[in-house]
C-alpha positions in Angstrom: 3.8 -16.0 7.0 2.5 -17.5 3.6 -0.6 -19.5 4.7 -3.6 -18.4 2.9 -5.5 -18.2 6.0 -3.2 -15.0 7.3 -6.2 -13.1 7.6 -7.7 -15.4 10.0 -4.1 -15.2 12.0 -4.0 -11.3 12.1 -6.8 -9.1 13.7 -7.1 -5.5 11.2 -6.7 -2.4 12.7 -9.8 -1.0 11.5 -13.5 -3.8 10.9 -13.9 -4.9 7.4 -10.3 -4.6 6.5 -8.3 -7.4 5.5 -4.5 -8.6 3.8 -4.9 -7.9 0.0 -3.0 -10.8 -0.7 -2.2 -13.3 1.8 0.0 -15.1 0.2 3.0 -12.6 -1.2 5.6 -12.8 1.4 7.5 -9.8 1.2 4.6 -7.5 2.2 3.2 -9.7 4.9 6.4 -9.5 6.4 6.9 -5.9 5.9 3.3 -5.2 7.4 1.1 -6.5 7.2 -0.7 -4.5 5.0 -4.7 -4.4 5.3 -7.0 -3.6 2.9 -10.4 -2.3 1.7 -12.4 -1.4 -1.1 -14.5 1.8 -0.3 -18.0 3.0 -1.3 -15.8 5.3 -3.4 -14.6 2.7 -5.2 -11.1 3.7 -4.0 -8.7 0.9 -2.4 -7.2 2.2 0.8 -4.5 0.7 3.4 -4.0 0.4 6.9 -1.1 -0.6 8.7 -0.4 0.0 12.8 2.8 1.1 13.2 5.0 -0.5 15.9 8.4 0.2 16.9 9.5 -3.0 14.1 8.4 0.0 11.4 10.6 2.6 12.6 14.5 3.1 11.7 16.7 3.7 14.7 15.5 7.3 15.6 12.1 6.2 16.1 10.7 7.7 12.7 8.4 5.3 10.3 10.9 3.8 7.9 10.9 5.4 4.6 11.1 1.8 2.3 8.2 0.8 4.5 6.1 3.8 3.3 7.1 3.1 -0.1 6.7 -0.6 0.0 2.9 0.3 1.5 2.4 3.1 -1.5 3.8 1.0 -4.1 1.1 -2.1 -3.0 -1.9 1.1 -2.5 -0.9 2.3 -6.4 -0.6 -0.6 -7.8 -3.8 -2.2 -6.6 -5.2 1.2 -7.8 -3.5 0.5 -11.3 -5.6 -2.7 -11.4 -9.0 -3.4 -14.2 -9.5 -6.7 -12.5 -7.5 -8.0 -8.5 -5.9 -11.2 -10.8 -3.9 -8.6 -13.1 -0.1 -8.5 -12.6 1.7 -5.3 -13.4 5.4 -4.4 -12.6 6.8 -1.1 -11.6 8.4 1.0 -14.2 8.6 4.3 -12.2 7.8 5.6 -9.2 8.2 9.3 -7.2 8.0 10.1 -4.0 8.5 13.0 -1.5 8.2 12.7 2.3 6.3 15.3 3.7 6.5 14.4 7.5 7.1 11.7 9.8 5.3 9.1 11.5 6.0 6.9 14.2 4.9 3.7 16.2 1.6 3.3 17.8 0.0 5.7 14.7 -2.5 4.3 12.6 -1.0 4.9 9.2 -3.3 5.3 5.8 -2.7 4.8 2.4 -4.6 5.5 -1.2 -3.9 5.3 -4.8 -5.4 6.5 -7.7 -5.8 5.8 -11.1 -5.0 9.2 -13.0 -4.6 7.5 -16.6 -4.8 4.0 -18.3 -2.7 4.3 -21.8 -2.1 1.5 -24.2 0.7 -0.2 -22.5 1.1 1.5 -19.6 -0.6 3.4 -16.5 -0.3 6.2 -14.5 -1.5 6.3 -10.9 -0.4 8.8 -7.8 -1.2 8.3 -3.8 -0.9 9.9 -0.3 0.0 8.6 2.7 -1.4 10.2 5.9 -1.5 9.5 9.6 -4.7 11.7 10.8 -4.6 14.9 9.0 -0.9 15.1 8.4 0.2 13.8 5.4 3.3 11.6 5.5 3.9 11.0 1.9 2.9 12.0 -1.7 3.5 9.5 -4.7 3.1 9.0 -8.3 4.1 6.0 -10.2 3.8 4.0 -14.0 2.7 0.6 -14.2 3.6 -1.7 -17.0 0.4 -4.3 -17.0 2.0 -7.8 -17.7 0.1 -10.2 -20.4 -1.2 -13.3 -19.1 0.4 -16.6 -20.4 
């Protein structure tokens, strides 16, 4: 879906959550994705698993996690929601598995801002067990 009223079209997981941004087709399609700006000022992710998530063995599909961390660090990475940025690196080790029906969470955080580029690591959990541990460099693209 690429209607800017996807939000309205999808009920969140959790209340007060909602799609980042409606309109970028890959993620919506991959997720959707929902999102929230805490008190804490950090930007965290929701995403219900269902069986559509999971590879053939039943196990939360590894590019889905990374799609969902890349989105949670790069929001993090953000001065302002209308800045672009493109991925120049990104790590990540899987600690544990999820699966469908699991309510699956993601943060990022902004660990440095540099003169052209940014650094920025996140977690994915489910509950208390962490699913996935990230770190990544954004390049911030100038606007035209």
């Amino acid at each position: 879906m690429t209607d800017n009223n996807l939000t309205d079209q999808l009920s969140a997981p959790l209340p007060g959550y909602t799609i980042y941004d409606p309109i970028d087709p890959f993620e919506n399609h991959a997720g959707p994705f929902f999102w929230r700006h805490l008190d804490s000022s950090a930007h965290h992710f929701v995403l219900q698993a269902e069986a559509q998530h999971c590879n053939s063995h039943g196990i939360l599909h590894g590019g889905l996690m990374m799609t969902m961390m890349d989105l949670a660090m790069v929001v993090a990475s953000k001065e302002n929601q209308d800045d672009q940025s493109v991925t120049v690196s990104m790590a990540t080790e899987f600690t544990n598995a999820g699966h469908a029906g699991e309510l699956i969470e993601a943060t990022g955080e902004l660990v440095r801002r540099a003169n052209s580029l940014v650094f920025v690591r996140g977690q994915i959990h489910t509950g208390d067990r962490v699913l996935l541990n990230a770190s990544a460099v954004y390049k911030p693209l100038r606007r035209r």
